[in-house]
GUSE-766904 format. One line per 10 residues: their letters; for each residue x, y, z of C-alpha. Coordinates in steps of 0.2 Angstrom, whole numbers, plus 2048, in hexadecimal, padded with zeros to 3 digits. Layout:
REM GUSE-766904
a	X/Y/Z; ...
//
This chain:
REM GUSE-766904
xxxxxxxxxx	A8A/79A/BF2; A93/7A7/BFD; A8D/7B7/C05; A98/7C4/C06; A97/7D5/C0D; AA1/7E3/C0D; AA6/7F0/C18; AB2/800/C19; AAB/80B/C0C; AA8/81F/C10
xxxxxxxxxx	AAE/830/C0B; ABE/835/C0B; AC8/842/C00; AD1/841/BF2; AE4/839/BF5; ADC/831/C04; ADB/81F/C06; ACE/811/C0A; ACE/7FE/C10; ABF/7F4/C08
xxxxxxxxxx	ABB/7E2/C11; AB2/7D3/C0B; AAE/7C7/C16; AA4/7B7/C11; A9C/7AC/C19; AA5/79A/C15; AB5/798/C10; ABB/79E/C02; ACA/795/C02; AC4/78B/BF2
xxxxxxxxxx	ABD/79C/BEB; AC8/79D/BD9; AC7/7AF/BD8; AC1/7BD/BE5; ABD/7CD/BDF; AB9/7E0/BE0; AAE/7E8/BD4; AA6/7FB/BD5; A9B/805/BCC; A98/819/BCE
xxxxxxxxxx	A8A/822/BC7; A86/821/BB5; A94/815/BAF; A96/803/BAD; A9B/7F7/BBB; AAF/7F6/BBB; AB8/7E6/BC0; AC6/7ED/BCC; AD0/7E1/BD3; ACE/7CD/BD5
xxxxxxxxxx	ADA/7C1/BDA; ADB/7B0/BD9; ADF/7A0/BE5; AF0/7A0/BE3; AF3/7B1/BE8; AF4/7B9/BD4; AEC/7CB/BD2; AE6/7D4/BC5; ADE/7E6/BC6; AD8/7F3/BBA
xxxxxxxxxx	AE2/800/BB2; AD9/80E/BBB; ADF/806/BCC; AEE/800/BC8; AFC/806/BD4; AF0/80B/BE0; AE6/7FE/BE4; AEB/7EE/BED; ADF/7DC/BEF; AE3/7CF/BFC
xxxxxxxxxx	ADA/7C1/C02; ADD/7B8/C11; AD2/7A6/C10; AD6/7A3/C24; ACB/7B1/C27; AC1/7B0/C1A; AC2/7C0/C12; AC9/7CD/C04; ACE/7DC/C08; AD1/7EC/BFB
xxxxxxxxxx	ADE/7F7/C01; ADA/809/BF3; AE7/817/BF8; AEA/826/BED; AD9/829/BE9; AD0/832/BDC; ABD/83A/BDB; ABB/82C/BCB; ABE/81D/BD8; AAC/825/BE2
xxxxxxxxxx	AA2/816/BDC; A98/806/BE5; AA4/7F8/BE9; A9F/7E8/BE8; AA7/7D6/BEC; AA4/7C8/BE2; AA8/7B7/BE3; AAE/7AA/BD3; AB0/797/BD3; ABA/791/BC7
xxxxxxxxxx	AA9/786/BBF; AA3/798/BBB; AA2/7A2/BAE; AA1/7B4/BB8; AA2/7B9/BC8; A96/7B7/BD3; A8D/7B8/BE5; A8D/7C8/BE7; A8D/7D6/BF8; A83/7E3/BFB
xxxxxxxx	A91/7EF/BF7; A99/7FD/C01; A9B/80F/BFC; AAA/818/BF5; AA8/82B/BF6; AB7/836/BF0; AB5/84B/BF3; ABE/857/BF8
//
């Protein structure tokens, strides 16, 4: 098991950008995937971005382009760079961990909170 917790949420206004960072407590260095999820009043909870050990990303369509993972396993922790964005990205963000033994991700944060308005 991991705890993480995030950090960086807030308001800001459309086009504005934002720096989301997970930091857990061990090493994640043998973590196969890290990843951001969110999920804004009434919908469903959205896999944004994760990325995997060796570096490889993978993000949503809605984010793509504007959104940017990176993990840094010195430091222990994930960071989720979101420029350009919209009122939809206002949502709960959450980081979550996956070993590769499991089947989902997977010792989650608290979250931190996105708010997009003009």
């Amino acid at each position: 098991q991991v705890q993480l917790v995030e950090s960086g949420g807030g308001l800001v206004q459309p086009g504005g950008s934002l720096r989301l960072s997970c930091a857990a407590s061990r090493s994640i260095f043998n973590i196969y995937a890290m990843g951001w999820y969110r999920q804004a009043p009434g919908k469903q909870r959205e896999l944004v971005a994760f990325i995997i050990k060796d570096g490889t990303t993978n993000y949503a369509d809605s984010v793509k382009g504007r959104f940017t993972i990176s993990r840094d396993n010195a430091k222990n922790t994930v960071d989720l760079q979101m420029n350009s964005l919209k009122p939809e990205d206002t949502a709960v963000y959450f980081c979550a961990a996956k070993r590769f033994t499991s089947s989902a991700f997977g010792s989650w944060g608290q979250g931190t909170q996105v708010t997009v308005s003009s």
